[in-house]
Each structure stands twice: as C-alpha cells, then as structure tokens.
C-alpha positions in Angstrom: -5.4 11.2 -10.4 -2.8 9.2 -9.7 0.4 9.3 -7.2 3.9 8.6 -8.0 4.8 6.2 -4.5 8.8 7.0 -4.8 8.3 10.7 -5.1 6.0 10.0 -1.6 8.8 8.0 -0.5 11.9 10.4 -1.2 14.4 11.0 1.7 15.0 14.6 2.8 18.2 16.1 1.1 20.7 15.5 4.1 23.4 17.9 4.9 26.0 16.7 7.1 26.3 18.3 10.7 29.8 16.0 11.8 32.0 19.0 11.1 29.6 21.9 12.2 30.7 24.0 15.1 28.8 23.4 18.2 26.7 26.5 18.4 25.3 25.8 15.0 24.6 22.2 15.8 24.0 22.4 19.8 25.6 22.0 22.7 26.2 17.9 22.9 26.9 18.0 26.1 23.9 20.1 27.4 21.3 17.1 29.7 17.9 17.2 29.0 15.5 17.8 32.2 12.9 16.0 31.3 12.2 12.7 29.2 12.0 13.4 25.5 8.9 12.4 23.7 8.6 9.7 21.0 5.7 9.3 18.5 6.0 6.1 16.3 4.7 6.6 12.8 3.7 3.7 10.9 1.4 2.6 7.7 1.4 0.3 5.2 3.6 1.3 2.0 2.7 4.1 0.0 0.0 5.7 2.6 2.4 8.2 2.7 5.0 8.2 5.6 7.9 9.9 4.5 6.0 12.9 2.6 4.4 13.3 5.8 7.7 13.9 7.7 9.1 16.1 4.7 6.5 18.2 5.6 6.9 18.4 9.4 10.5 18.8 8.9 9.7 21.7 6.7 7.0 23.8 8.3 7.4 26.0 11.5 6.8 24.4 14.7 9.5 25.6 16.8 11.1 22.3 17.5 14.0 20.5 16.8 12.9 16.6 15.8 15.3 13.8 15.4 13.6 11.7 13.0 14.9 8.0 12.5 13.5 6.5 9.0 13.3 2.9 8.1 15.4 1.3 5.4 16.8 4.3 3.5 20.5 2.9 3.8 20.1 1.3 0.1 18.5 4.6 -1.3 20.6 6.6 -3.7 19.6 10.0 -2.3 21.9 9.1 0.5 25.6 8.6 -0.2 26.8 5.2 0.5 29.6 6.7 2.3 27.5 7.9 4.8 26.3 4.2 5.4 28.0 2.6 8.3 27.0 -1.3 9.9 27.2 -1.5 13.3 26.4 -4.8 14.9 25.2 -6.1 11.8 22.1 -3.3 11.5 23.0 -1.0 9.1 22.7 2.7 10.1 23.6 6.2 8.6 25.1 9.1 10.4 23.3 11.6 12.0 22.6 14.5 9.3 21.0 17.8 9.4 17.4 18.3 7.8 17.3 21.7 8.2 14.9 23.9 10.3 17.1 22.7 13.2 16.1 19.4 13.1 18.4 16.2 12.5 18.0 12.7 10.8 19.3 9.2 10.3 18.1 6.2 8.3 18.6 2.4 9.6 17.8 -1.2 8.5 15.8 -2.5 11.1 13.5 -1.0 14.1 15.8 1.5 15.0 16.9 0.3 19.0 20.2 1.0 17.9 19.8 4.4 15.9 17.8 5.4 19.4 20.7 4.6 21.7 23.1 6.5 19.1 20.7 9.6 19.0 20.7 9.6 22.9 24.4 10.2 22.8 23.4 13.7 21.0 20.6 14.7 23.6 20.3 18.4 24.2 20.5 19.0 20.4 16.6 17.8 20.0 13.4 17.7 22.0 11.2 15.4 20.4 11.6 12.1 18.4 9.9 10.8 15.5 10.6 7.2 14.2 9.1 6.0 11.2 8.3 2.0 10.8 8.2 0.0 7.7 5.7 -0.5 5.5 5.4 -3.9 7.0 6.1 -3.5 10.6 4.2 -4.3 13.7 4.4 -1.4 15.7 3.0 -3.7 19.1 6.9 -5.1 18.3 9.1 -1.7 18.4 6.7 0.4 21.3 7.3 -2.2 23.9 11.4 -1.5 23.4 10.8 2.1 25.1 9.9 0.3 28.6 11.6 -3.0 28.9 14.8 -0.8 27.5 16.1 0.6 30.4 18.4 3.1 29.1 15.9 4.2 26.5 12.8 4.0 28.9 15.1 7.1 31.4 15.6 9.0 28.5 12.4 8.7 26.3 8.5 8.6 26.7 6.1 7.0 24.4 3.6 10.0 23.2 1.7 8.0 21.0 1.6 5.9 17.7 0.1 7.9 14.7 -1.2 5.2 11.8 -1.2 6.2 7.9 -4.2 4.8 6.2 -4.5 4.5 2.4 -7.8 5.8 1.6 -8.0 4.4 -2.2 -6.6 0.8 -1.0 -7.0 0.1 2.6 -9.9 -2.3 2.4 -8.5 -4.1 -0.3 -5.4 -4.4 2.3 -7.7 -5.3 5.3 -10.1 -7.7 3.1 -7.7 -9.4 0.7 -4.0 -9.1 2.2 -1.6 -11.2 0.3 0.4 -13.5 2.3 2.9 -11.3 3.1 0.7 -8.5 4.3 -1.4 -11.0 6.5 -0.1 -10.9 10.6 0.8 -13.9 12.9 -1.1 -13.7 16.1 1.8 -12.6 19.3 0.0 -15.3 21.2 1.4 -18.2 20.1 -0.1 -20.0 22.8 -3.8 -19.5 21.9 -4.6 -20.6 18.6 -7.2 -18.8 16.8 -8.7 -21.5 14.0 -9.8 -20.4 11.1 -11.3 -17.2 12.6 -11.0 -13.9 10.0 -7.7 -13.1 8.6 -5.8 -10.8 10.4 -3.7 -8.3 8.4 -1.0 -6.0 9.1 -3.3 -3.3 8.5 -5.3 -4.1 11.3 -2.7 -4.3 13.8 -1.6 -0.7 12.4 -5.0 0.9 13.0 -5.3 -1.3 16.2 -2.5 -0.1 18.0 -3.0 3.5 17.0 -3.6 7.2 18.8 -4.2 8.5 15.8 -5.2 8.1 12.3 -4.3 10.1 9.2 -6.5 9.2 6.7 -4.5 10.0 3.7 -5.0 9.9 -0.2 -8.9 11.3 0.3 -9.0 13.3 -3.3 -8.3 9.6 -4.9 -11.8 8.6 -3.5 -15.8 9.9 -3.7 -17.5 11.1 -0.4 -19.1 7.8 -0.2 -16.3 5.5 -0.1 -14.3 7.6 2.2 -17.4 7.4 4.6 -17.0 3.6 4.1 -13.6 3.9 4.8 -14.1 5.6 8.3 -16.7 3.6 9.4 -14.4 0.5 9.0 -11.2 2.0 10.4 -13.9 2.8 13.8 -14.9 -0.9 13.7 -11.6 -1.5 14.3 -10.3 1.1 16.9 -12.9 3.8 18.5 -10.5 5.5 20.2 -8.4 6.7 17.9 -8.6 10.7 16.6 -8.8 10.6 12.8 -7.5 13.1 10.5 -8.5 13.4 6.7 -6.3 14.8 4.2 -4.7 14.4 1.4 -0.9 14.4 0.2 -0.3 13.8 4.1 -0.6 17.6 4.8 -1.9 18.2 7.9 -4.3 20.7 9.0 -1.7 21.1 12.3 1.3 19.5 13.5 0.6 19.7 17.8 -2.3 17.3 18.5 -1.7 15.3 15.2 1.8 13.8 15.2 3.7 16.1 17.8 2.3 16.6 21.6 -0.3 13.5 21.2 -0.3 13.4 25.2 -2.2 10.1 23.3 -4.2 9.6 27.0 -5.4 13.1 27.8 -8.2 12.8 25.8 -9.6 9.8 27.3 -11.6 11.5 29.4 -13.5 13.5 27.2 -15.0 10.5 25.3 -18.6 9.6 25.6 -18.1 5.9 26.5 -22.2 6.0 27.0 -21.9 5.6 23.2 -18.8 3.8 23.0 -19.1 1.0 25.2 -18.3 -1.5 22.5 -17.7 -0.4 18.6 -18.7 -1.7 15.9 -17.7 -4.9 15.2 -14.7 -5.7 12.6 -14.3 -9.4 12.2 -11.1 -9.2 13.2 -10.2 -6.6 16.3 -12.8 -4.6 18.0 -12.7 -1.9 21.1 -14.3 -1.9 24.5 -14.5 0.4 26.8 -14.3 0.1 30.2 -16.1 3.2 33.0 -16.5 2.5 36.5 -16.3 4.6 39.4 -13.1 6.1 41.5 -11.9 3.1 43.3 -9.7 3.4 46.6 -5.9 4.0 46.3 -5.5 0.9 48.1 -6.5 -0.5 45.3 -4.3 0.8 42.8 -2.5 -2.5 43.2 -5.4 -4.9 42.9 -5.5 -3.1 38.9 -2.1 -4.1 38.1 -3.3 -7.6 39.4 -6.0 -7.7 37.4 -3.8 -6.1 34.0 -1.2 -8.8 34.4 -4.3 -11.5 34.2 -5.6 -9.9 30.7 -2.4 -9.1 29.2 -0.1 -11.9 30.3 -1.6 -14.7 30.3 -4.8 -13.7 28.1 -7.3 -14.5 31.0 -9.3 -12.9 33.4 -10.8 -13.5 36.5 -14.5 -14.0 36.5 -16.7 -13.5 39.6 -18.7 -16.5 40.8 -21.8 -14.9 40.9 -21.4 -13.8 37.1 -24.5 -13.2 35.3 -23.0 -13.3 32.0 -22.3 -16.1 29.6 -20.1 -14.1 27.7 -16.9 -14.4 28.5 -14.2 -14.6 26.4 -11.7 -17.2 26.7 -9.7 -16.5 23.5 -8.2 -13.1 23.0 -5.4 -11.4 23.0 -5.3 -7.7 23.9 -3.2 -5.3 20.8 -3.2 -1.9 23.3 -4.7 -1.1 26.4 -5.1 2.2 28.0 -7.2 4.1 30.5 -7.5 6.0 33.6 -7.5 5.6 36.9 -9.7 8.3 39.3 -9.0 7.6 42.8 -11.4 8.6 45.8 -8.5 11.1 47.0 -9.3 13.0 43.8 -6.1 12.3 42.2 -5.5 10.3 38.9 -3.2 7.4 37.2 -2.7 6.7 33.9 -2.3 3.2 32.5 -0.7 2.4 29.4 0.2 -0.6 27.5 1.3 -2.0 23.9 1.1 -6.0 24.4 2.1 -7.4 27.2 4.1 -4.6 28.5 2.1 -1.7 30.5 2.5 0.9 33.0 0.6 2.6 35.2 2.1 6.1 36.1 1.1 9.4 37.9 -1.4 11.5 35.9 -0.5 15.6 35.3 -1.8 17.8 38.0 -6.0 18.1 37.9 -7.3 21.1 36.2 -8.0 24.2 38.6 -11.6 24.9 36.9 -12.5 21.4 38.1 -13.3 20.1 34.8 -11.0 16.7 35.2 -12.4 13.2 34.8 -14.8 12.1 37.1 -14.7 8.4 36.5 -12.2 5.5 35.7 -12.3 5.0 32.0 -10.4 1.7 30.7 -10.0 0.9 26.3 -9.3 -2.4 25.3 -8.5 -3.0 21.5 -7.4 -6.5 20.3 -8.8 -9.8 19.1 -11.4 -11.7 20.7 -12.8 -9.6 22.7 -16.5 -11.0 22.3 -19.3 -9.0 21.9 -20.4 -7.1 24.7 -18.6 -5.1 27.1 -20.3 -6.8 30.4 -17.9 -9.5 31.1 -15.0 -7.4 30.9 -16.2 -4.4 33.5 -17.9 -7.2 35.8 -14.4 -8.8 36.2 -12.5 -5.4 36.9 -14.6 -4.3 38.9 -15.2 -7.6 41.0 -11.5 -8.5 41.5 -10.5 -4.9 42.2 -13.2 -3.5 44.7 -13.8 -7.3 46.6 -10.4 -8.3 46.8 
C-alpha cells in the first residue's frame, strides 16, 4: 500500500471568521483564568502531522483549539490574499476550522503567530503548534519560558513526536546531510561519535510517540521499530496506528499533563534503557529529601544543564562519569519530607521547577523522587548520575 504525502499534508479548508459577529466567534475580550495549554507536535515529513490535526479538528472533544501550522503560506489551498508578512515572517490570518476551533499558518516557529493568537484569548482553550518536518523542537519549547509574555499566558503540556513506521530507521541510520543535527553544545565537541539525526532529537525530546504508518510494515519490523524508538527515549507513551487516527484525543495529543505519569513508572526496570548509539535515558529515584533542599536541586540542575557538568563526590566509587554530554530534556519529581511535591521540567538549558497538583485523597501519590534524563552522552550506567544528586543535594 502506498500513501500519497500531499493528500497527508493538505491544509484544513479555512473559512474566514474576520467579519463574524462576536457570539459566533467569541467574546475577544473575555480573560482567560488560567494559563492555556500548549502541546508541540513535531515529526519528520510525511509521518503524518497535518492528517493528524485534520482529524482532531474534526472529531468531538469539546474544545476549541487554536492550531498554528508550519509553512502553509505558499500552499494553494490558502488564498494568497490571506497571506500577510509581518516583521519579515510571513503569517496568515486567523481562520475558522470549524467545530469551533481556529487556525493560522506561518513561515517560521510560530513566536509571532503565538503573540498574535494571545490577542484573541477567550475564543480558545488549548493550543496546538505543529513544527516542520525539519525542526528541532529543543529550539521552539524553550520560547514558552524565556518569553515572558507568552510564559503568563501559556503552559507547555507536552511535545507529541510522529514517527514513520516504514522509514524511520532508514532516517535514524542513514540521514542525508540535511536530516543529520548539529549538537546545541557548541562548546563540547563530540568527535566522530554516531551520527546524530533530526529524528533522534524528535523522539528524544518527546512525551509521546505516535507511531504512525503501522499497516505499511509486518509485526516484526514494527517490533523492531519500538524497540529502537525505547533505546532512544524510555519515557515516552507510544501510540500505534495508522493514518494518524488515534484511538483517543485526551492523554494522546490534548491533556498530556506530560509529568503526571512519572510516577507510575517502574524505574526498578528502567534505571537505564537500552542503549541507542546516539541518545539514551536514565532514570533517576531517590528518596524525599528536605524542603530546604529544594534549592540545593536547582543548584545541582544548573551544573548538568548549563554548563554540561556535574559535581562528583570525593568519595565516588564509580569510574563512570561522564564528562561529555549534553542533556536534550529533563524532567522529574520532587517528593519532599512534608509530603508535598514539585515538579521539574526542562527542554535544554532552560527548566523549571514548579508546585505539583494537590496529592491524591486515596493516598496513592508518589512516594519517592523520580528524575529522567534523555540526551547524548550519558554513559552507561545510571550510578554516577544519582551518586552526584544525591551527594550535592542531601550533604550540602
């Protein structure tokens, strides 16, 4: 069977809402009480993006999405009229999608189709933003922090990769130069370590995998398939499907909550995953620390993620420590001895570590701090990495 990649890549037909009255459109002017959610959908060309947000903008969930969609100003589906250039980044007009929810397309990563959309909050409560085929997403996640504009208006709620079944370990084995990806560390130089390719940062920094295209391949290889996207990134939930219909929206691209489910993993079994030559996880589990020492973590984060380093204790028993890495996403929890709970997050070099929702009633919470590395370097065991946490943040 084969698949036709424009009919997968086809804009939504656009209706424009400019001229609609205000209750068919909503209230512009009514504030949002909360910070809207933003899930950043990304995959190589052809995995199947854009039919995948056709089909959330067409089924039933209640909600009213703005979707922003990567270089769709040259389509011909969208009237050039429409098109407008503003500060050199070329951007269309808002548009209805239907099933209340709205749209726009834009040439680059989207900071400035974000800061337009804000203008319009109260007519949407979640935000989907599609990246290029090509794109880094560790490049366009960090915007919704160090922005602080956007960072008071929008939340990260995850990054949701789509993988190619049929040809994504052609594109992590053999990527041409244009799919291969420049370390962000310019300062550490790799060598002639394995290649790293775009698709590997895309699985890397991902919440969640759709693994797309399955009817194109046998059992087998799909197996193969899964086995290498978990060398990659443990963490991540995968979906399989095909024609990027998925079994649900909430949980898969809307309402990741992308750190909730941290502490249901069995770290026991995924202290380290398998190995990909290229990026790897590990996972972190130690026990509640004091809140006093809430700060010493930060410390200790802006050591790993900053300047690629880490503090090693002088009575290390390992000889395992990595000295060349660089850290693609980062994200854990934090149990404190009071009973309550922090969440970290970070994409790069740019983290945060934030108050935790409310503990469950029926007790049933995370017991222990639980920490997930994924990037390059990491070495191969996951010793060196929880004897320096734990060191510099219970000793110091």
């Amino acid at each position: 069977m084969s698949t036709n990649i424009e009919d997968d890549e086809a804009p939504p037909d656009l209706v424009d809402v400019s001229a609609m009255p205000a209750d068919q459109t909503g209230s512009r002017e009514e504030e949002p009480t909360a910070r809207v959610p933003i899930t950043l959908v990304t995959g190589y060309l052809g995995a199947g993006k854009t039919t995948l947000l056709n089909y959330i903008l067409t089924e039933k969930h209640g909600k009213k999405i703005a979707v922003i969609m990567n270089e769709f100003g040259d389509s011909t589906d969208i009237e050039k009229p429409l098109t407008v250039n503003k500060g050199g980044e070329e951007v269309t007009e808002w548009m209805e999608v239907g099933n209340g929810c709205i749209c726009c397309s834009v040439k680059d990563t989207g900071v400035m189709a974000l800061e337009s959309l804000m203008e319009r909050k109260g007519t949407f409560d979640y935000i989907l933003l599609e990246t290029t085929g090509l794109a880094d997403p560790g490049n366009i996640a960090p915007v919704f922090w160090m922005d602080e504009g956007l960072g008071s208006s929008i939340y990260l709620d995850g990054i949701v990769t789509l993988v190619d079944a049929k040809n994504i370990l052609h594109l992590l084995d053999e990527p041409t130069p244009e799919q291969k990806a420049e370390t962000h560390n310019a300062e550490h130089d790799h060598g002639s370590g394995p290649v790293l390719s775009m698709a590997h940062m895309q699985i890397s920094h991902a919440d969640v995998i759709i693994l797309n295209k399955t009817d194109l391949v046998t059992p087998q290889e799909l197996e193969v398939v899964k086995d290498r996207i978990t060398a990659i990134n443990s963490v991540a939930k995968i979906h399989v499907t095909d024609h990027s219909r998925t079994p649900q929206i909430e949980g898969v691209v809307l309402d990741l909550h992308a750190y909730d489910h941290l502490a249901d993993l069995d770290f026991s079994k995924k202290g380290h995953s398998h190995m990909d030559p290229a990026i790897s996880t590990v996972a972190i589990t130690t026990s509640p620390i004091a809140t006093d020492k809430v700060i010493k973590v930060d410390e200790w984060l802006r050591f790993v993620l900053w300047e690629s380093s880490y503090p090693v204790p002088s009575n290390s028993n390992s000889d395992d420590h990595p000295v060349d890495f660089e850290i693609h996403r980062l994200k854990g929890i934090l149990v404190l001895e009071d009973g309550s709970t922090r969440i970290i997050q970070a994409v790069r070099d740019v983290f945060e570590i934030r108050d935790a929702e409310p503990a469950k009633e029926d007790g049933t919470g995370p017991t222990q701090c639980k920490i997930v590395l994924i990037g390059r370097g990491l070495g191969s065991s996951v010793e060196p990495w929880k004897e320096s946490f734990e060191s510099y943040v219970r000793n110091n």
